[in-house]
N, C-alpha and C positions, 0 to 999 in steps of 0.2 A: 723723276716725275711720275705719280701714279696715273696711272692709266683708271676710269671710272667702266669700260666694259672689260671683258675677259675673251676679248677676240686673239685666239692664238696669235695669228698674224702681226698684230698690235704690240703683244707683248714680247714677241720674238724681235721683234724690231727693235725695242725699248732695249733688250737685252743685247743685244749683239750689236749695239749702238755705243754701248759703252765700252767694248775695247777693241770695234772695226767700227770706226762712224765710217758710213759713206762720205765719200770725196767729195769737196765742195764745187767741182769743175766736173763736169760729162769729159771721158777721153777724146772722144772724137775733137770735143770744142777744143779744150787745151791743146791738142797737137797741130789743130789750125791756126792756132794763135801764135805757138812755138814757132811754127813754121813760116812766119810772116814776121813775127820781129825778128827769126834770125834773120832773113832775106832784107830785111830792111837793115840794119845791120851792115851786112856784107856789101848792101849798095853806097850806105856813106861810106864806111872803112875804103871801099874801091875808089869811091870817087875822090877824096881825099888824097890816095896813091895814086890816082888819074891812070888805072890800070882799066884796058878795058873789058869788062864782064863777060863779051863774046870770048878771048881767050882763054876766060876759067870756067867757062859753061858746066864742067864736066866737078868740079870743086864747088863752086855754088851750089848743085844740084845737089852733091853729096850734103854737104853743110847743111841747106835746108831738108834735106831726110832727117838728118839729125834731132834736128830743132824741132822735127814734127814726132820725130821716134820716142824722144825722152819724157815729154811733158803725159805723151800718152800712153806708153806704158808705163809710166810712176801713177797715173789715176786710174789705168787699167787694172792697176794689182790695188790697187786699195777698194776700188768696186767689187774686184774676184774676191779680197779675202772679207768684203762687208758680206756675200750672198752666200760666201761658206760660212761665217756666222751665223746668220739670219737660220740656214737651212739647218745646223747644228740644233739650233735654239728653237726652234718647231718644231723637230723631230724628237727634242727630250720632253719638250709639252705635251706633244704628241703621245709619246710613251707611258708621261705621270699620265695621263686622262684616262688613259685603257689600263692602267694599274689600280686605279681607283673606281673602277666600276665593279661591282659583284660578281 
């Protein structure tokens, strides 16, 4: 998709868009969502075993770390490598502009 100005920023995005797009989910949000369907999750699973949740306090806990850790560092690393794109694709713009000046 062309871009109609020539704002670095714009075009740097354009470009680093096509092989790191940013993540469709903010990390923060995904790993509180993770973090809640595991936990919901482990409350049927338990209730169903009619086990009670106070005995596994310390297993729940872990579990929902989990559930919060994965979702969020898998969009973590796809924002990290969209901004080292982005910042890649600036700085060569960057570069042609002061090479093309007299």
């Amino acid at each position: 998709m062309p871009m109609d100005n020539d704002d670095p920023s714009d075009i740097a995005h354009e470009r680093a868009s096509r092989y790191a797009p940013l993540p469709a989910y903010k990390p923060l949000n995904s790993g509180i969502v993770g973090a809640f369907i595991t936990g919901f999750q482990i409350s049927v699973f338990m209730g169903l075993a009619r086990l009670n949740v106070d005995d596994f306090a310390g297993a729940v806990a872990v579990t929902s770390v989990v559930g919060f850790a994965l979702p969020f560092a898998y969009f973590w690393n796809q924002e990290r490598k969209y901004y080292a794109a982005w910042a890649s694709e600036y700085k060569q713009l960057q570069n042609d502009r002061y090479a093309k000046r007299p």
